[in-house]
NUNU-297509 format. One record per residue (C-alpha): residue number from 1; x, y, z. Coordinates in steps of 0.001 Angstrom, whole numbers. Example, Ala and Ser with C-alpha at 12.3 -4.5 7.8 and 13.67 -1.06 7.14 Angstrom:
<atoms>
ATOM; 1; 12300; -4500; 7800
ATOM; 2; 13670; -1060; 7140
</atoms>
This chain:
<atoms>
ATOM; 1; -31630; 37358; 25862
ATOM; 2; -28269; 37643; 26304
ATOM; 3; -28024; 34672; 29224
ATOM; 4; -30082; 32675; 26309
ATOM; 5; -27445; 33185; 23288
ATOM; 6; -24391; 32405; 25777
ATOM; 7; -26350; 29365; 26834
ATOM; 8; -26758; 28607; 23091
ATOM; 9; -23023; 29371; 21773
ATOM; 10; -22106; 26812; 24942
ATOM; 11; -24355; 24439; 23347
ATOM; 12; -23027; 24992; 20146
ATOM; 13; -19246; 24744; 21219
ATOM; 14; -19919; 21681; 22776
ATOM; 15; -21439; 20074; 20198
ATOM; 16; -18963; 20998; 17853
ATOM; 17; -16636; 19822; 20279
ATOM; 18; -18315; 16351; 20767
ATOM; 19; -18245; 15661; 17143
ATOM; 20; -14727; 16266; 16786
ATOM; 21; -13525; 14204; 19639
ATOM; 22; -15747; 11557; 17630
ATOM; 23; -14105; 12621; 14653
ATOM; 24; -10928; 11743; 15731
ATOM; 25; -11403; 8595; 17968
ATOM; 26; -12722; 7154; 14602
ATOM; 27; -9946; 8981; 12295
ATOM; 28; -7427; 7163; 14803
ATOM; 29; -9132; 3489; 15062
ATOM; 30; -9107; 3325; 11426
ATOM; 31; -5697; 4198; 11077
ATOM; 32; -4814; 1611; 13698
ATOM; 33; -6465; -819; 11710
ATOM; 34; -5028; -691; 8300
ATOM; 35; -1510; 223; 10093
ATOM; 36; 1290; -2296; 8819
ATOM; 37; 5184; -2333; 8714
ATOM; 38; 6631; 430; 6726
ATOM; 39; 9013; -609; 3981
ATOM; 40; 10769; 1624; 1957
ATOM; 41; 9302; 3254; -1058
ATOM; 42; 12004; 2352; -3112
ATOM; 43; 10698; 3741; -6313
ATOM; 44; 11338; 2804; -9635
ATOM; 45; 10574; 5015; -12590
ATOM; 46; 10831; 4560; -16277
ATOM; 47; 9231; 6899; -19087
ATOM; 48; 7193; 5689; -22108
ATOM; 49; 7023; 6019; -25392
ATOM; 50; 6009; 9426; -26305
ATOM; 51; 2615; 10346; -28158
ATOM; 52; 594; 13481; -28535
ATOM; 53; 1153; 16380; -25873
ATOM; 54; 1715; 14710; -22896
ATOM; 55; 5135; 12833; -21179
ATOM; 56; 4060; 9599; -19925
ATOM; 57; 5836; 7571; -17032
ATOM; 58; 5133; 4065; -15538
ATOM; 59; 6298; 4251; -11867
ATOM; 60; 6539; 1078; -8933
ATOM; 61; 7055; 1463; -5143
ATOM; 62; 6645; -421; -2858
ATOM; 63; 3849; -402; 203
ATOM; 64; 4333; -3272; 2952
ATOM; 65; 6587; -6542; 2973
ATOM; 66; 5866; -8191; -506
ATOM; 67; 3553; -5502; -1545
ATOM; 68; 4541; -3323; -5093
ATOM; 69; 2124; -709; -6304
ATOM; 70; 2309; 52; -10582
ATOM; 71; 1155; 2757; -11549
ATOM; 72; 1113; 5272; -14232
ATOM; 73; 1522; 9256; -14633
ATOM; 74; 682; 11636; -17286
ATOM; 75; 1701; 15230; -17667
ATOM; 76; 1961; 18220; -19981
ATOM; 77; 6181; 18375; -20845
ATOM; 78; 8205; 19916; -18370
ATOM; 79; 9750; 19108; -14471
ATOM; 80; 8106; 21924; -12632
ATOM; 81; 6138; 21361; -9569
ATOM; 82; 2775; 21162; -10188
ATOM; 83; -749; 20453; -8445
ATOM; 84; -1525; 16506; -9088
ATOM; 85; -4397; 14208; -8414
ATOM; 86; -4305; 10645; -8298
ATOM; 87; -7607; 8825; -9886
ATOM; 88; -8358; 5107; -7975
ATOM; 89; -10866; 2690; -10685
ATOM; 90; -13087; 932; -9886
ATOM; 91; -14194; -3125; -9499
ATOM; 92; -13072; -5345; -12311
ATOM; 93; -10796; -2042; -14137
ATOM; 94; -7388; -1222; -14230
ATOM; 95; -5000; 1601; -14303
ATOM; 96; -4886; 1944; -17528
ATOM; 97; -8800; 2123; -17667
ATOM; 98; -8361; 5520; -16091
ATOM; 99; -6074; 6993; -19196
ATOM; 100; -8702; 9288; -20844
ATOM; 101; -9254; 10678; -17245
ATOM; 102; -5553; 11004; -17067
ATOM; 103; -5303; 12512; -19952
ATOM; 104; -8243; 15293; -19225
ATOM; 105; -6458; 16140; -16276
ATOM; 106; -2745; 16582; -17496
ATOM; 107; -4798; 18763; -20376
ATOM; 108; -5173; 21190; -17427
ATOM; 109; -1649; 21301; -16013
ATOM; 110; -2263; 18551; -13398
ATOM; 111; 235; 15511; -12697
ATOM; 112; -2568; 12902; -12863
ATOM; 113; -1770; 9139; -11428
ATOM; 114; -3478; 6289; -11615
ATOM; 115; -2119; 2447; -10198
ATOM; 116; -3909; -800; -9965
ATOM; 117; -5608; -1961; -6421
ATOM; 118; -5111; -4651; -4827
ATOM; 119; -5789; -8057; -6650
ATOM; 120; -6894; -5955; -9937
ATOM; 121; -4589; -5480; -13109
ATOM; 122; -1140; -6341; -12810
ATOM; 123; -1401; -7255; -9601
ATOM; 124; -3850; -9936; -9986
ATOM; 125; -2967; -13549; -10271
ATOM; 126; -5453; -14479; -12446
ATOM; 127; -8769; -14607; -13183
ATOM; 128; -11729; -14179; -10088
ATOM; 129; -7976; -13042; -7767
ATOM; 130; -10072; -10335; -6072
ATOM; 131; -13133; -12239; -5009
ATOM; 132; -10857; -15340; -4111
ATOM; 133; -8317; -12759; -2103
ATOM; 134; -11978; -11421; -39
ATOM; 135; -13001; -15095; 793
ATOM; 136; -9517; -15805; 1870
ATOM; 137; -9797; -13002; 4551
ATOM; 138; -13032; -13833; 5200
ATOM; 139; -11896; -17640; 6497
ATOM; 140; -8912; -16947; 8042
ATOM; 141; -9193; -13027; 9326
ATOM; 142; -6267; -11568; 8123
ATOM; 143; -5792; -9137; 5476
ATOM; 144; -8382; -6893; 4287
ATOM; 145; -8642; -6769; 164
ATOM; 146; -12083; -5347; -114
ATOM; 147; -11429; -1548; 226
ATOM; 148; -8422; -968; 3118
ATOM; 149; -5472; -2655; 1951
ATOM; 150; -6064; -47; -1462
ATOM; 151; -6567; 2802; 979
ATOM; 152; -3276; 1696; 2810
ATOM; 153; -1694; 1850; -782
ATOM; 154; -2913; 5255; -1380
ATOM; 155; -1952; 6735; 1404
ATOM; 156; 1555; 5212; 710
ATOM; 157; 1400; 6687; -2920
ATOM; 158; 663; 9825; -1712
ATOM; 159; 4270; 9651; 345
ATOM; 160; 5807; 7967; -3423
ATOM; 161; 4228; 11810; -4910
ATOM; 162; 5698; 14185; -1954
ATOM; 163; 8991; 12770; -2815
ATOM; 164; 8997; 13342; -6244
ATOM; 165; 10345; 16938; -7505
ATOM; 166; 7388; 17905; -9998
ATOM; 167; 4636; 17212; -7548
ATOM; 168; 3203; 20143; -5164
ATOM; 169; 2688; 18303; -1978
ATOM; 170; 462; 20892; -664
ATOM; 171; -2036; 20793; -3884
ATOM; 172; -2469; 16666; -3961
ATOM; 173; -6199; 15577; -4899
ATOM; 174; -7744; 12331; -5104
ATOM; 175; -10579; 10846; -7635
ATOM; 176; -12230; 7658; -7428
ATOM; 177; -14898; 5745; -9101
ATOM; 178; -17225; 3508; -7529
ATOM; 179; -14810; 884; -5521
ATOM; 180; -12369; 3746; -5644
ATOM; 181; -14632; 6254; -4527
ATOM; 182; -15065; 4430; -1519
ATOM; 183; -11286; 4145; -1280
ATOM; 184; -11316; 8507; -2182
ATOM; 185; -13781; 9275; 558
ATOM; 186; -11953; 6375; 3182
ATOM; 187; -8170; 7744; 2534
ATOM; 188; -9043; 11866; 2565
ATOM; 189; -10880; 10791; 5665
ATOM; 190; -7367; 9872; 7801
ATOM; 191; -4937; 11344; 5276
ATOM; 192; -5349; 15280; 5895
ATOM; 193; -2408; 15652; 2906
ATOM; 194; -5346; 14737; 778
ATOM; 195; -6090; 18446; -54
ATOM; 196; -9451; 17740; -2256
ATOM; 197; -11635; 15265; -2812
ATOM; 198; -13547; 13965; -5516
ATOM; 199; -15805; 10044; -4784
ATOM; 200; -17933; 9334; -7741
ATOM; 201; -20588; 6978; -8152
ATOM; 202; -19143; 5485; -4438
ATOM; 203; -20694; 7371; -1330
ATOM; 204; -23238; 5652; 148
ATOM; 205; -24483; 4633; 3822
ATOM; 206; -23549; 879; 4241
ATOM; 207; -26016; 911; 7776
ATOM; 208; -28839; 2523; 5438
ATOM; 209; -28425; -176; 2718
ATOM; 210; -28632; -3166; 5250
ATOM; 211; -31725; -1995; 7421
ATOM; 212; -33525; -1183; 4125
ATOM; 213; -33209; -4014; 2478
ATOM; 214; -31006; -2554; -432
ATOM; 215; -27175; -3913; -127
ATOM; 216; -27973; -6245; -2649
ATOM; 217; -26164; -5020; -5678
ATOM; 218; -23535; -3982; -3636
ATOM; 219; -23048; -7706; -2528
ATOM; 220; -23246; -8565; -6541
ATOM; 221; -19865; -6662; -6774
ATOM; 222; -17668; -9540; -4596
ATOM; 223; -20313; -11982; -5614
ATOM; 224; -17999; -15057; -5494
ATOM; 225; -16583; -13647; -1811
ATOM; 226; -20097; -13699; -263
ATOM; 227; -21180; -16743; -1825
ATOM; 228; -18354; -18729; -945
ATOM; 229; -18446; -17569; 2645
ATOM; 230; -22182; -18757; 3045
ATOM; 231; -20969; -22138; 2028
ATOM; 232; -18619; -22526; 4517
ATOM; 233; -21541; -22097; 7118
ATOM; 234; -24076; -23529; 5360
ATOM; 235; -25739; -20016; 5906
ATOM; 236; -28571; -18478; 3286
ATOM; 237; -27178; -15354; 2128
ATOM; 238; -29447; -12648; 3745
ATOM; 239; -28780; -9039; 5650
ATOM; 240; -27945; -11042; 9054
ATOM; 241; -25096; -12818; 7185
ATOM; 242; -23838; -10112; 4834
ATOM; 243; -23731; -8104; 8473
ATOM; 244; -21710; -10849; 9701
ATOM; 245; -19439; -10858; 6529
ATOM; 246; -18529; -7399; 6801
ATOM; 247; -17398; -7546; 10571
ATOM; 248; -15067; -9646; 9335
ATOM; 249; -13367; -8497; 5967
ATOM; 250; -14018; -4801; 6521
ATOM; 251; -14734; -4510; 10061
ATOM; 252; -16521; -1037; 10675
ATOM; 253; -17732; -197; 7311
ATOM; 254; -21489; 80; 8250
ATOM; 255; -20671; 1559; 11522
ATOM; 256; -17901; 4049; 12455
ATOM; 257; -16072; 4073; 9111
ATOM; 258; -19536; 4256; 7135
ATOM; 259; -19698; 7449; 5063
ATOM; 260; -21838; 9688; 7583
ATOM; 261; -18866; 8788; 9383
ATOM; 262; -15780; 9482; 7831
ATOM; 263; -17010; 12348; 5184
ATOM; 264; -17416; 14724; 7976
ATOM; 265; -13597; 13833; 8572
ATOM; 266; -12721; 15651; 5167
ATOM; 267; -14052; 19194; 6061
ATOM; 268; -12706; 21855; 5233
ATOM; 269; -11656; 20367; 2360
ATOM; 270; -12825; 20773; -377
ATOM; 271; -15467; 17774; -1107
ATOM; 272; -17513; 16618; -4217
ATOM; 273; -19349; 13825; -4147
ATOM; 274; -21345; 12556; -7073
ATOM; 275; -24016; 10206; -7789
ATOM; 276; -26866; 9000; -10204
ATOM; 277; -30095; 9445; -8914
ATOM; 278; -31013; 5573; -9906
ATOM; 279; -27934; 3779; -8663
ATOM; 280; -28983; 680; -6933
ATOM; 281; -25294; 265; -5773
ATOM; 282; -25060; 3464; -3946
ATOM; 283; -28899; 4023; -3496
ATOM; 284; -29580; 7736; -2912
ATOM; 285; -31305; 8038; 296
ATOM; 286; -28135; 6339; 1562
ATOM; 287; -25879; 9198; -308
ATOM; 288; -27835; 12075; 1255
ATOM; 289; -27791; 10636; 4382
ATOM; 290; -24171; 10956; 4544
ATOM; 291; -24039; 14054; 2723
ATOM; 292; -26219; 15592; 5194
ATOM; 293; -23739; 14753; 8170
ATOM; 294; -20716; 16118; 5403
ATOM; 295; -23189; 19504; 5165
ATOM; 296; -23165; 19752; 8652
ATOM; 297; -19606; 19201; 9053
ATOM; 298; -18933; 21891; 6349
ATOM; 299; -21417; 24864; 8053
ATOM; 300; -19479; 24087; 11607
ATOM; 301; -16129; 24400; 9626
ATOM; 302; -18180; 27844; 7960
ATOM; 303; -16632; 26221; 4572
ATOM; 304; -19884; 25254; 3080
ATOM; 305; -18483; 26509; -292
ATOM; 306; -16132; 23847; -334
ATOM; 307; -19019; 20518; -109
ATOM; 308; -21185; 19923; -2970
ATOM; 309; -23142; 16729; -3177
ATOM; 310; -23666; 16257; -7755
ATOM; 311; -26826; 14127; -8409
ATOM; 312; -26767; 12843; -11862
ATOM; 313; -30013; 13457; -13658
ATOM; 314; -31156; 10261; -15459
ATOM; 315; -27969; 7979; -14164
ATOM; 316; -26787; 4671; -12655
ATOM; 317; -23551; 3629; -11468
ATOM; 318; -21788; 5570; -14038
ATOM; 319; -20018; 8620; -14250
ATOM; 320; -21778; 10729; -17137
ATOM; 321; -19605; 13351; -19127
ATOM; 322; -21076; 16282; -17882
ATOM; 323; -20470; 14849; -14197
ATOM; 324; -16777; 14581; -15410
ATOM; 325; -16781; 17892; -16747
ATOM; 326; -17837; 19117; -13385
ATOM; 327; -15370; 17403; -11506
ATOM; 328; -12474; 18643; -13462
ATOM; 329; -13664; 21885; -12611
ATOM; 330; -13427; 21046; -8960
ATOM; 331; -10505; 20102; -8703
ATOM; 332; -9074; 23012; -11351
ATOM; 333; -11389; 25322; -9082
ATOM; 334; -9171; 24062; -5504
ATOM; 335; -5926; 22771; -6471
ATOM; 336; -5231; 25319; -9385
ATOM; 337; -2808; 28269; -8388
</atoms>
């Protein structure tokens, strides 16, 4: 018996060793991808106009060559240091479509930022800028506007928030909704300052969707990208092409930077994910596959206090009060002093 358990413990420390090797090697590949030239942050800060309880600011800074991020912070008055969390929206929204999340948050003595991604509010050019920007990397191979170059900007704003004086750098969370849960669960993946995490509505296995015939509304989202590519080839827009379209404008999303991936990367932080049990865009068979390889990560970390995988009752891609209600909590429950 006691040959048997030292046999097993081996087992089990070689396992766990495997897995974080893997861990890594993936952790580092992405980071090499989405690496660019460092510029200066060079932030520039201005306050608003003043209304209700809370001291609003609109802040730039920059995150490559020709690259400025807006963005926008709300707090309760005061310049201590305080536990923040930045909140990433989603396809088609803005910034300032995350204000009443903003708000909810600096109601609870947070720092709460939100900025616009890539091609999306003020930094689109126009109408249909964000598919456009996708088919333009898709025909020429540089540049990656569908999920990285946002996670490359969040990582960046998280160095903007460590050099401000009423952030905690040690207590900085992230939130994101649908394209910026993605983006949540992608940069707390390679960004260990990324103390919790929160993805709504954006978790899902991109490898699940594609060999069960369900990446179809996910497709719908950059639409115009997809179709436009097809064109170009004279190709019928089917799982063999959409395979081929993601090797090229996000290169290892259904593989080693698909969820079951990179949520294991997160542990032992603390890790939320929520989802509605009738989303076609994150269907939920894809969700708990990847949740199952974060629960895994979480009971070899002997954290598995700290993962919690929120199925809304009833829901599609949306983000339901009482899931916000529980989030706030999370992140209250881990980042609060």
């Amino acid at each position: 018996m006691p040959r048997r358990s030292a046999c097993t413990s081996a087992l089990l420390a070689l396992t766990v060793t495997l897995a974080q090797a893997q861990g890594a090697s993936s952790r580092d590949s992405f980071l090499r991808l989405v690496d660019r030239a460092r510029v200066p942050l060079a932030p520039e800060l201005s306050a608003l106009s003043a209304g209700g309880p809370f001291a609003r600011e609109r802040f730039t800074f920059a995150t490559e060559d020709g690259q400025r991020v807006p963005g926008l912070a709300v707090k309760a008055a005061g310049s201590a240091r305080r536990p923040t969390v930045i909140v990433l929206h989603g396809t088609g929204d803005r910034k300032e479509g995350m204000i009443p999340l903003l708000e909810a948050l600096a109601d609870r003595g947070f720092l709460a930022v939100a900025i616009d991604g890539r091609h999306h509010g003020e930094r689109a050019k126009g109408p249909g800028d964000y598919p456009q920007a996708i088919l333009q990397a898709y025909r020429t191979g540089r540049g990656h506007p569908f999920l990285y170059d946002t996670t490359w900007d969040a990582m960046r704003l998280v160095d903007y928030l460590q050099s401000r004086p009423d952030v905690d750098g040690a207590r900085i969370g992230m939130m994101g909704i649908s394209k910026g849960g993605m983006e949540t669960y992608l940069t707390a993946a390679v960004d260990p300052r990324i103390a919790v995490a929160v993805p709504v509505i954006g978790v899902q296995s991109f490898q699940w969707a594609l060999e069960h015939d369900a990446w179809q509304a996910r497709v719908e989202t950059i639409l115009g990208a997809v179709l436009g590519a097809a064109r170009d080839g004279l190709r019928p827009v089917d799982a063999e092409f959409v395979q081929e379209f993601y090797d090229r404008v996000v290169p290892g999303i259904y593989a080693e930077f698909d969820a079951p991936a990179m949520l294991p990367l997160i542990a032992p932080r603390p890790l939320l994910v929520i989802n509605g049990d009738s989303d076609d865009l994150t269907p939920l068979e894809g969700v708990r596959e990847a949740a199952a390889a974060a629960e895994q990560a979480y009971r070899t970390a002997r954290a598995e206090d700290r993962f919690r995988l929120l199925v809304q009752p009833g829901a599609g891609h949306e983000f339901t009060p009482s899931a916000q209600r529980t989030a706030l909590d999370w992140l209250a429950r881990w980042l609060r002093p």
